[in-house]
Backbone as CSV, one residue per row, in Angstrom:
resi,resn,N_x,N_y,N_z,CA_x,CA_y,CA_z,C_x,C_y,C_z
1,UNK,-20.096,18.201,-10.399,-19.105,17.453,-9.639,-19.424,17.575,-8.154
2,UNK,-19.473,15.898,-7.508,-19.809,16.466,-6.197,-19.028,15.132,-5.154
3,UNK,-19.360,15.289,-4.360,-18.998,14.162,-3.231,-19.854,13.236,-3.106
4,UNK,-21.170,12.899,-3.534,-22.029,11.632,-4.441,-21.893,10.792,-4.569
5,UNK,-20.623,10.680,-5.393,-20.012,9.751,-6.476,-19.090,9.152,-5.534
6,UNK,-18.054,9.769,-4.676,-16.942,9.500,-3.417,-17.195,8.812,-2.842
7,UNK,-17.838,9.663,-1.844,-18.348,9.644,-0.664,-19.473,9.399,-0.094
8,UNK,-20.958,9.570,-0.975,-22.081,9.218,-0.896,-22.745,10.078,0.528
9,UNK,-22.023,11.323,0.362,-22.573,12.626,0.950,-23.148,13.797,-0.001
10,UNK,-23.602,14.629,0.795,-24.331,15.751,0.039,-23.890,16.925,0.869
11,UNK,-22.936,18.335,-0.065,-22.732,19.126,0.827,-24.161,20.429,0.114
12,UNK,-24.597,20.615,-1.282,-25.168,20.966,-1.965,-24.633,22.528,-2.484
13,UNK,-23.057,22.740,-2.338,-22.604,23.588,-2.787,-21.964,23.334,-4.367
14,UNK,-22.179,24.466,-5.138,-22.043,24.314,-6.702,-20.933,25.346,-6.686
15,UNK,-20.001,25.365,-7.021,-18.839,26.234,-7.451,-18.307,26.513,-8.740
16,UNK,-18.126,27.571,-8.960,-17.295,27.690,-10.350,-15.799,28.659,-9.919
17,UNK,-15.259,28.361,-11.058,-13.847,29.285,-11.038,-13.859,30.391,-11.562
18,UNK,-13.484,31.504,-11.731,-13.383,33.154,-12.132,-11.725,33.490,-12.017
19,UNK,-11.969,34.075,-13.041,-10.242,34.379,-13.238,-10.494,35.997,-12.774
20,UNK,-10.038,36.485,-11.727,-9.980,38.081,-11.304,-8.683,38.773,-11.099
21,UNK,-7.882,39.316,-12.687,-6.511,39.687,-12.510,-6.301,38.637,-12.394
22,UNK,-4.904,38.751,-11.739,-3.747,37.820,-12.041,-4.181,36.693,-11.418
23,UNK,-5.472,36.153,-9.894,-5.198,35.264,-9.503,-6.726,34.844,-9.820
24,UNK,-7.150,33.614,-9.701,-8.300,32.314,-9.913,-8.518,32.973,-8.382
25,UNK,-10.247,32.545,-8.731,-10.858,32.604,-7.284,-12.234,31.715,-7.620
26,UNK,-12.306,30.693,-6.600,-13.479,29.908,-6.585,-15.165,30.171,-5.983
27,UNK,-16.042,30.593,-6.478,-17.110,31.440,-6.047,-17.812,30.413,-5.911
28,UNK,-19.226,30.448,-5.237,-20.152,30.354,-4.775,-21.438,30.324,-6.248
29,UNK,-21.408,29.442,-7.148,-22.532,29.799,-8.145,-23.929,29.667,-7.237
30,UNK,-24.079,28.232,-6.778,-25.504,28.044,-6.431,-25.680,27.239,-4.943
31,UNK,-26.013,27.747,-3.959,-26.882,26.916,-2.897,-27.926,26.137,-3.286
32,UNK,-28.176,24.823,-3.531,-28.899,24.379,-3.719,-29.862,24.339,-2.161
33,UNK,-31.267,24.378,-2.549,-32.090,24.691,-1.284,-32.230,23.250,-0.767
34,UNK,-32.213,23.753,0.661,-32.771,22.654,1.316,-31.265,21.831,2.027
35,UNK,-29.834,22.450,1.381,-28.904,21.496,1.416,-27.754,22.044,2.590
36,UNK,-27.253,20.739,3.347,-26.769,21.319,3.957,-25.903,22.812,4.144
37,UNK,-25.237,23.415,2.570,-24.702,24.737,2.228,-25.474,26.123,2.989
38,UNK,-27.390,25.538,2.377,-28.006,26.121,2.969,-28.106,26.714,4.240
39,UNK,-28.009,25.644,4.653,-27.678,25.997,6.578,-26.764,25.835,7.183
40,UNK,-25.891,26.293,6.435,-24.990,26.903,7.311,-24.641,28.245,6.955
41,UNK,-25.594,28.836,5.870,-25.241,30.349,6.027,-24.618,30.685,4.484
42,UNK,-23.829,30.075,3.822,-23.508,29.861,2.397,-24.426,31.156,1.272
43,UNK,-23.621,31.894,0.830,-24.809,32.423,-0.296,-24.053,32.460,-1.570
44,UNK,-24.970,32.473,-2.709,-24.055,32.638,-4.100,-23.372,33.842,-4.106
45,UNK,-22.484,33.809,-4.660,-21.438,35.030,-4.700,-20.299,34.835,-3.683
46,UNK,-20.798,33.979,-2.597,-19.551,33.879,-1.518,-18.156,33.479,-2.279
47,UNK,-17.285,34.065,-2.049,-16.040,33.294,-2.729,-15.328,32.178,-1.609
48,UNK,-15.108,31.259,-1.570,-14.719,29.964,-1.211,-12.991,30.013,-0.412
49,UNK,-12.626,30.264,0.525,-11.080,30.700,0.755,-10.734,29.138,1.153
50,UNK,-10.989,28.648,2.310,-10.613,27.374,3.097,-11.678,26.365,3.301
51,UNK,-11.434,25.542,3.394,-12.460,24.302,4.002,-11.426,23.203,4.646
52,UNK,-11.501,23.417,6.038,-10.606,23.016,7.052,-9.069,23.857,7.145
53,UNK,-8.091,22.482,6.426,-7.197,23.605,6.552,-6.788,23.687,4.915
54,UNK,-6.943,22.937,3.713,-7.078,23.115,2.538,-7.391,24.364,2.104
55,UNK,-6.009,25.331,1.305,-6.704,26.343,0.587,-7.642,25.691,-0.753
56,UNK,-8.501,26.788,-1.071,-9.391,26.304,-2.002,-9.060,27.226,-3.248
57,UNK,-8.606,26.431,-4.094,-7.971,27.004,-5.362,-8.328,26.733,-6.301
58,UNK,-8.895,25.823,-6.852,-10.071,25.007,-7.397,-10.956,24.524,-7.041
59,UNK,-12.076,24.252,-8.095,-13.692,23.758,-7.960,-13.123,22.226,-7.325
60,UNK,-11.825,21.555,-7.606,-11.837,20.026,-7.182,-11.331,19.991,-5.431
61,UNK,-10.591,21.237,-4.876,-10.347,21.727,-3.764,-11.733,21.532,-3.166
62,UNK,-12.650,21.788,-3.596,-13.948,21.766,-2.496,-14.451,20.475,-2.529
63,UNK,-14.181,19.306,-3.412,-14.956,17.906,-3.010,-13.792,17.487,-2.477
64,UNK,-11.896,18.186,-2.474,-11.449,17.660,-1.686,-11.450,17.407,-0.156
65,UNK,-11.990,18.846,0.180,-12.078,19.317,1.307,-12.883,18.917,1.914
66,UNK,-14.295,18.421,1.309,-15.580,17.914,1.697,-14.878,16.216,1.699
67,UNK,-14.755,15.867,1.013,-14.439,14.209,0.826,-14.396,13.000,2.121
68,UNK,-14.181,13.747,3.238,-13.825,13.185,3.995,-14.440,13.470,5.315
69,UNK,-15.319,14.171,4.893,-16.503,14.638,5.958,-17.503,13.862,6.508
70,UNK,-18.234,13.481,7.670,-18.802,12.791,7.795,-20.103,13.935,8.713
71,UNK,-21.236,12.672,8.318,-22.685,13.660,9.043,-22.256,13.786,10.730
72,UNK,-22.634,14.951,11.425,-22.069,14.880,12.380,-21.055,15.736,13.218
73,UNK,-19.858,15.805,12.395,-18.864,16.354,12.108,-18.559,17.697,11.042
74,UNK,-18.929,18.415,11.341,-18.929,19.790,10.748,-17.262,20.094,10.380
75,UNK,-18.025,20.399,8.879,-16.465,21.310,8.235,-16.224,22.721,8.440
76,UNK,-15.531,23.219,8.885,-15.286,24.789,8.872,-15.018,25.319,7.775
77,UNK,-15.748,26.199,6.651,-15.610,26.384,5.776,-15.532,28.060,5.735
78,UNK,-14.044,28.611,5.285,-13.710,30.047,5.380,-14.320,30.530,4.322
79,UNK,-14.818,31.821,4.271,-15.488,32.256,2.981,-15.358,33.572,3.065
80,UNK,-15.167,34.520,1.542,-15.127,36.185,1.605,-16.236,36.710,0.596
81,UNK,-16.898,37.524,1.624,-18.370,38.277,1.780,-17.975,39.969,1.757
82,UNK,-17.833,40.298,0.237,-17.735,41.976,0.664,-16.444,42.167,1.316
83,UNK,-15.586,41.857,0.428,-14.034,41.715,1.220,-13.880,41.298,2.624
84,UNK,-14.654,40.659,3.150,-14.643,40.639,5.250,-14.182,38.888,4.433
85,UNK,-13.220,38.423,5.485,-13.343,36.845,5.326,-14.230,36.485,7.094
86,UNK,-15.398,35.310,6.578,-15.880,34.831,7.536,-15.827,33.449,7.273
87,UNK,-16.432,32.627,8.344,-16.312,30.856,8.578,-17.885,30.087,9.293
88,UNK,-17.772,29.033,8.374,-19.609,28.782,9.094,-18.823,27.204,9.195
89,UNK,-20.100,26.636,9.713,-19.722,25.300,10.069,-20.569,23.989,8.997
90,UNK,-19.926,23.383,7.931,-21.014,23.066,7.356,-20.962,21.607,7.968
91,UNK,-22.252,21.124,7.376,-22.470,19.800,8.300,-22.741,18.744,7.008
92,UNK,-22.567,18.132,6.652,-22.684,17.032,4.956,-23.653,16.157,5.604
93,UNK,-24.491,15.485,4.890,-25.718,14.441,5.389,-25.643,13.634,4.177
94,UNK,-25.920,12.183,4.817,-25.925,11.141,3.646,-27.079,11.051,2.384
95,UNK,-26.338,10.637,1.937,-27.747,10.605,0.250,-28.961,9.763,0.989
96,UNK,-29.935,10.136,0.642,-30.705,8.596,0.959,-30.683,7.544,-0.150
97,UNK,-31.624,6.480,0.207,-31.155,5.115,-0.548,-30.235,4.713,-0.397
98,UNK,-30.357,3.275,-1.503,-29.036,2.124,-1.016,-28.523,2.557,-2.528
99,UNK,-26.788,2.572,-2.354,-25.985,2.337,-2.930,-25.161,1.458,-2.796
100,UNK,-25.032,1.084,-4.020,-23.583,-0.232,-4.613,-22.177,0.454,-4.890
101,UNK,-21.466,0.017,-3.347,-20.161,0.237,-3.810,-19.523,-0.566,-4.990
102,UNK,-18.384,-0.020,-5.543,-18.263,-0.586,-6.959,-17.018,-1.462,-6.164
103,UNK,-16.829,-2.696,-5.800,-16.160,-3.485,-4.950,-16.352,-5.274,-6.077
104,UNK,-16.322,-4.615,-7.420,-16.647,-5.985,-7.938,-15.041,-6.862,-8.239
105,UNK,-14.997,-7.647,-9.230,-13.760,-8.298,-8.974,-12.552,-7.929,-9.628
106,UNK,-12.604,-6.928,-10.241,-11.186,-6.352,-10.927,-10.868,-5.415,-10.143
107,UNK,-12.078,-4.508,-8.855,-11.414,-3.047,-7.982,-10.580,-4.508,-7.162
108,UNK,-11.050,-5.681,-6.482,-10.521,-6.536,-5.541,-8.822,-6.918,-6.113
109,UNK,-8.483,-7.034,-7.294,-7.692,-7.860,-8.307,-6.661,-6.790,-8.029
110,UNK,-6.542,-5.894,-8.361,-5.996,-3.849,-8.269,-5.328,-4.017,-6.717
111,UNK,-6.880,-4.176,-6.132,-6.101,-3.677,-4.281,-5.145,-4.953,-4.012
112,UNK,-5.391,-6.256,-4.235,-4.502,-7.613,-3.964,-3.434,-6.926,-4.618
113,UNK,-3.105,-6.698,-5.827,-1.901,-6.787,-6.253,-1.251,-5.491,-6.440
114,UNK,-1.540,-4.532,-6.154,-0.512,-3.297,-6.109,-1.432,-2.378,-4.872
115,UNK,-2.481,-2.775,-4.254,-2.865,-2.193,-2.564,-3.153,-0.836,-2.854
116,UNK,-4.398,-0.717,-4.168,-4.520,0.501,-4.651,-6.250,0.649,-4.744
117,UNK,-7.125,1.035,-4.225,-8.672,1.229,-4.849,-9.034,2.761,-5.160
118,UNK,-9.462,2.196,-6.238,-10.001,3.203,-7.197,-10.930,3.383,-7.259
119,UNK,-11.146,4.799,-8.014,-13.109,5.223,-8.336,-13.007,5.522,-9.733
120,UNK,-13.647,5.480,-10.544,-13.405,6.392,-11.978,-14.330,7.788,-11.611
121,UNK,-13.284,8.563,-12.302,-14.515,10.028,-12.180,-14.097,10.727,-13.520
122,UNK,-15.061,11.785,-14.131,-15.055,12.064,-15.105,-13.989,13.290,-15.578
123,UNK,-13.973,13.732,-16.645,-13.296,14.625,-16.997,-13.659,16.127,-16.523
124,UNK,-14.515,16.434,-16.062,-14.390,17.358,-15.188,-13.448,17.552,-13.779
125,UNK,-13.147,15.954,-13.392,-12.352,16.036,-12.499,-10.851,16.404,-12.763
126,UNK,-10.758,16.453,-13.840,-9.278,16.580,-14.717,-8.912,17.585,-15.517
127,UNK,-9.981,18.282,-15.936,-10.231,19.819,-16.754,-9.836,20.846,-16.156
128,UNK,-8.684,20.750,-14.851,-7.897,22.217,-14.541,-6.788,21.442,-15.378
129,UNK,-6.078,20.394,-15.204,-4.953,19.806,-15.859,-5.031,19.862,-17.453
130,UNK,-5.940,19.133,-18.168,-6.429,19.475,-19.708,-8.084,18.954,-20.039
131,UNK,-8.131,19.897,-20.919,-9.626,19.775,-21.446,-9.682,18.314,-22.334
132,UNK,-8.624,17.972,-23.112,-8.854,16.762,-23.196,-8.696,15.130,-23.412
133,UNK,-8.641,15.277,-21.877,-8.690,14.288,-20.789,-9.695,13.890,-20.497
134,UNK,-10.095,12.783,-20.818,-11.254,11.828,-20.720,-11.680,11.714,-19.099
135,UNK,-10.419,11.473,-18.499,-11.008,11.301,-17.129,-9.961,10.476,-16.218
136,UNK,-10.213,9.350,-15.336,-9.349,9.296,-14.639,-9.696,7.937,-14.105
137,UNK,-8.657,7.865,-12.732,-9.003,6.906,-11.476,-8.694,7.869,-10.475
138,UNK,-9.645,8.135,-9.128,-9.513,8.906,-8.272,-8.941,7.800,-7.156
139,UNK,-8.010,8.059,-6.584,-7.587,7.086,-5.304,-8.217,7.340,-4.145
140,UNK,-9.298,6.195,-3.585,-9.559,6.213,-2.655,-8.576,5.750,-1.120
141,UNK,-8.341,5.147,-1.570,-7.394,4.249,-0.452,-6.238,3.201,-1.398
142,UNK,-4.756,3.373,0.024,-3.234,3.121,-0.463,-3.285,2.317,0.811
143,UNK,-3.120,1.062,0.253,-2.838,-0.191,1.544,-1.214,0.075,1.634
144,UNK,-1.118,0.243,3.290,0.292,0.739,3.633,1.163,-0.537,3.293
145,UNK,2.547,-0.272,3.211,3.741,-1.470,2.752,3.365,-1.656,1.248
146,UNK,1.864,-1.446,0.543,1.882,-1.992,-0.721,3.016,-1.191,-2.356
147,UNK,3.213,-2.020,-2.931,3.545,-1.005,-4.455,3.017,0.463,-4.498
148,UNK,1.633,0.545,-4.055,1.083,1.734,-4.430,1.713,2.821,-3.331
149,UNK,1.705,2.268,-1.943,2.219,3.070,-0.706,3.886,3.709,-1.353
150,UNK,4.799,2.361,-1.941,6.216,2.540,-1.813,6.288,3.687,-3.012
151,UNK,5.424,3.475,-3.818,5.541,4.594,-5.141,5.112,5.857,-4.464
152,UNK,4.308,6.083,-3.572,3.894,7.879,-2.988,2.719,7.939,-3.087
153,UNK,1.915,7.078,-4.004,0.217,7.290,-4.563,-0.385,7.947,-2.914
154,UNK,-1.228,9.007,-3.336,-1.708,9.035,-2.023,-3.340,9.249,-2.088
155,UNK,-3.999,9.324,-1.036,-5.685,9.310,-0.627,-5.830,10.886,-1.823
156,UNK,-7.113,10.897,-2.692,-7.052,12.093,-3.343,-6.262,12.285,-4.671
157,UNK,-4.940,11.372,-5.417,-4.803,11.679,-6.775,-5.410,10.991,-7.525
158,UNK,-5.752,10.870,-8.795,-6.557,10.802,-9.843,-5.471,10.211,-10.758
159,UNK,-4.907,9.220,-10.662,-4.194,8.139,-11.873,-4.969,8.103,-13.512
160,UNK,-4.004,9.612,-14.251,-4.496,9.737,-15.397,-3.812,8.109,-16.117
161,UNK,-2.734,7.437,-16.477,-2.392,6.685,-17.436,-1.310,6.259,-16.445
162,UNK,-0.628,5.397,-17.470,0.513,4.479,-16.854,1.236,4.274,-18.359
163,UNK,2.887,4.189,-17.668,3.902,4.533,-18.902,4.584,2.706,-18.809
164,UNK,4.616,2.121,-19.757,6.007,1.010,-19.747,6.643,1.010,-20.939
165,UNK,7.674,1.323,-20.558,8.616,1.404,-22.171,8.449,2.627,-22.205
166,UNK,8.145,2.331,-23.758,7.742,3.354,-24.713,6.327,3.028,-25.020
167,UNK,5.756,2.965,-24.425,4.376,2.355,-24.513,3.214,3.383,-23.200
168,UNK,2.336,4.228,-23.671,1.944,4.708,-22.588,0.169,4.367,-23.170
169,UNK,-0.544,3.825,-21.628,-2.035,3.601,-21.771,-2.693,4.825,-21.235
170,UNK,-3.959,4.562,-21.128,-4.828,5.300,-20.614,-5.742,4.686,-19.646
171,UNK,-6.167,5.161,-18.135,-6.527,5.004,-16.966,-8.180,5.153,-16.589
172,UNK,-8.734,4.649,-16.705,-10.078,5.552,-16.632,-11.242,4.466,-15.989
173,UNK,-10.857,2.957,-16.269,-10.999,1.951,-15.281,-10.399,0.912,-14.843
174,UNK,-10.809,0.285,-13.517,-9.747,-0.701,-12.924,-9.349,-1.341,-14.288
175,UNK,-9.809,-2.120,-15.043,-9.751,-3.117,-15.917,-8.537,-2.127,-16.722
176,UNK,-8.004,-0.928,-16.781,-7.303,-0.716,-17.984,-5.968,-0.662,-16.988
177,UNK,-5.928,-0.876,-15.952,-4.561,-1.504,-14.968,-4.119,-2.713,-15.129
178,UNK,-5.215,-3.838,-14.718,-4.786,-4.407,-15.373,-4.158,-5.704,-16.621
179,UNK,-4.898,-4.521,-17.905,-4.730,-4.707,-18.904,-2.835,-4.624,-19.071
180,UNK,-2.325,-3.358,-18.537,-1.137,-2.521,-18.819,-0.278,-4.087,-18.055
181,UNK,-0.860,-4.557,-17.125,-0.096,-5.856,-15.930,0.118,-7.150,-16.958
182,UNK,-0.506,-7.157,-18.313,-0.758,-8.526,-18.872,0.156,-8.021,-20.053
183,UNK,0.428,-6.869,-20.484,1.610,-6.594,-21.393,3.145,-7.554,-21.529
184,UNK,3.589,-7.310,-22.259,4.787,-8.685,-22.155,5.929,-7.536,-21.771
185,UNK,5.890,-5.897,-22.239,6.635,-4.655,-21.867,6.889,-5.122,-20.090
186,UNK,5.366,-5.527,-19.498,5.358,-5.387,-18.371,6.187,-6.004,-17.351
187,UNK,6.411,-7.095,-18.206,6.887,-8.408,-17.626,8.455,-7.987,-17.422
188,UNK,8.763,-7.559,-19.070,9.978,-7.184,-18.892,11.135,-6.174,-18.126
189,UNK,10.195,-5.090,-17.891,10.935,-4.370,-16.432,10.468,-4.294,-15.523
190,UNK,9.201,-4.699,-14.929,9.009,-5.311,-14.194,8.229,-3.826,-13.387
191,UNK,8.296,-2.788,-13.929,7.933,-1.490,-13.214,7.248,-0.763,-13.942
192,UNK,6.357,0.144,-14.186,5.774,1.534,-14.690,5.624,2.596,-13.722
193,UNK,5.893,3.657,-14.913,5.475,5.002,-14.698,4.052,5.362,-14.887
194,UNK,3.675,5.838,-13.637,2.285,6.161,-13.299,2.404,7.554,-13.300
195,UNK,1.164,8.226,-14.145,1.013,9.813,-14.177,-0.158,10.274,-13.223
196,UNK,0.011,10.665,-12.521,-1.377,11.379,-11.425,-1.290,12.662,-11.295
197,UNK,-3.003,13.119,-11.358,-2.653,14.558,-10.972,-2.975,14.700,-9.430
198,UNK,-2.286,15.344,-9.089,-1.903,15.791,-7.143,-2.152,17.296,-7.563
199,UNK,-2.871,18.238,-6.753,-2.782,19.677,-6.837,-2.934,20.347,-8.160
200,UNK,-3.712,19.524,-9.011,-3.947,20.506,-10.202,-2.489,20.408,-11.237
201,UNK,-1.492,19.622,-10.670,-0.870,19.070,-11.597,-0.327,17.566,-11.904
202,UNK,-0.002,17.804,-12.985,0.597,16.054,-13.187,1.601,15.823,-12.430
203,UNK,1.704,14.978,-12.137,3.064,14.309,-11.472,3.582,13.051,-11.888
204,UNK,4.798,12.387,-12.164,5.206,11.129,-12.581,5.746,10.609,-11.064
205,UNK,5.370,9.171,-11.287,5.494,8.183,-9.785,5.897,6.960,-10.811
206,UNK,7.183,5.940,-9.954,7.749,4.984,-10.335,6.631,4.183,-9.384
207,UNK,6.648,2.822,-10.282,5.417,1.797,-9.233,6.305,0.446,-9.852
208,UNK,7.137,0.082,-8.866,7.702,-1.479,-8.867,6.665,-2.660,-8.902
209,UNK,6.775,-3.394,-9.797,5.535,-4.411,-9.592,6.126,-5.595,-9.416
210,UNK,6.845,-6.403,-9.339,7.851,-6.670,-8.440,6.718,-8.676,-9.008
211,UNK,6.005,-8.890,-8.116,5.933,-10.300,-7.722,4.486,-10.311,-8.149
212,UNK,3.781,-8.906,-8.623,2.559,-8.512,-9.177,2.371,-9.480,-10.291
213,UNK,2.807,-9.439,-11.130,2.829,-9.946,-12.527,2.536,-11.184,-12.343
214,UNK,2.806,-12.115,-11.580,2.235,-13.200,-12.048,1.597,-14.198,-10.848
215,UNK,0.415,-12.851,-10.061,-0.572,-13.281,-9.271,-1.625,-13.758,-10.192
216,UNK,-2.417,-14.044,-9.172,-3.979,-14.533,-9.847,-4.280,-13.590,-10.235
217,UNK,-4.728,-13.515,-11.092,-5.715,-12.350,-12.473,-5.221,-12.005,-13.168
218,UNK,-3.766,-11.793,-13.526,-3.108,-10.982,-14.695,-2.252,-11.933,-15.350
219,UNK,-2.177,-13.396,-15.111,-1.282,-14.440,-15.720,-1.632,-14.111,-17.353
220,UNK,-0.811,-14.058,-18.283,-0.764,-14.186,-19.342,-1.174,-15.293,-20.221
């Protein structure tokens, strides 16, 4: 799991979780060489405390923390070495090559009508919440005033499914949004319950869809 897939940065830190007593602590498995982790001082075994001002409590805490980093702009990343806590400055550098943002016509269809873009990411991104959980939609960006803004969705949750009725789907690409929008459930209250995980847990969010339903792309 990395910032790659996001962000189309490279911090080249590998983390795992360790349960020590009562509390989780996120370590340091591997510096990959050569990567920015490298230079800034990073070694395996470091345990992981902060990156900016984000505690780091999970392995998904560190592509949160990184996510938004740009080359240039150094992250301050707190770390404990032999019980001492210290802080280096890491610096993220772009992948090389060209990448294709995934901007095809159902992420466009999503942001028009509920002001929501998505990424799919895998079930590792979801495996502090449950093992099995296929995976997700990670929210990149919440167009302000939209459905998605008035419901709470924010930069960073991961839209496991969506509830109407008694009827609950599963989330994992744009197209299964909306699928849930072309339901006749949908039509009829006019709203769903959206499940996201925020902080390693689920959360339920009301999402009014209001005048959604019967834009271009989801007409019945």
């Amino acid at each position: 799991m990395s910032t790659r897939r996001l962000a189309l940065t490279w911090h080249g830190v590998v983390a795992v979780e360790q349960q020590r007593g009562p509390r989780r602590s996120v370590m340091v498995s591997e510096v990959q060489p050569g990567s920015p982790a490298e230079a800034s001082g990073l070694h395996t075994g470091d345990e992981l405390v902060k990156i900016g001002e984000l505690n780091v409590n999970s392995v998904i805490d560190v592509e949160r923390g990184l996510l938004d980093a740009r080359p240039g702009r150094p992250s301050k990343v707190t770390f404990r070495r032999g019980g001492k806590d210290s802080s280096v400055a890491l610096d993220v550098r772009p992948l090389p090559g060209h990448f294709n943002t995934p901007n095809g016509s159902t992420d466009e269809v999503v942001w028009k009508l509920l002001g929501l873009r998505t990424l799919p990411v895998t079930n590792e991104y979801v495996a502090a919440v449950s093992t099995k959980l296929r995976g997700g939609l990670y929210v990149q960006a919440v167009q302000p005033g939209s459905p998605a803004a008035e419901a709470a969705l924010q930069k960073g949750d991961i839209l496991l499914g969506m509830k109407v009725g008694s009827r609950h789907w599963e989330t994992i690409r744009p197209d299964n949004i909306l699928y849930v929008l072309r339901q006749p459930e949908t039509a009829q209250t006019q709203s769903a319950l959206l499940y996201v995980v925020r902080r390693n847990e689920v959360q339920p969010l009301k999402i009014s869809l209001g005048g959604s339903l019967n834009a271009t792309g989801v007409s019945r």
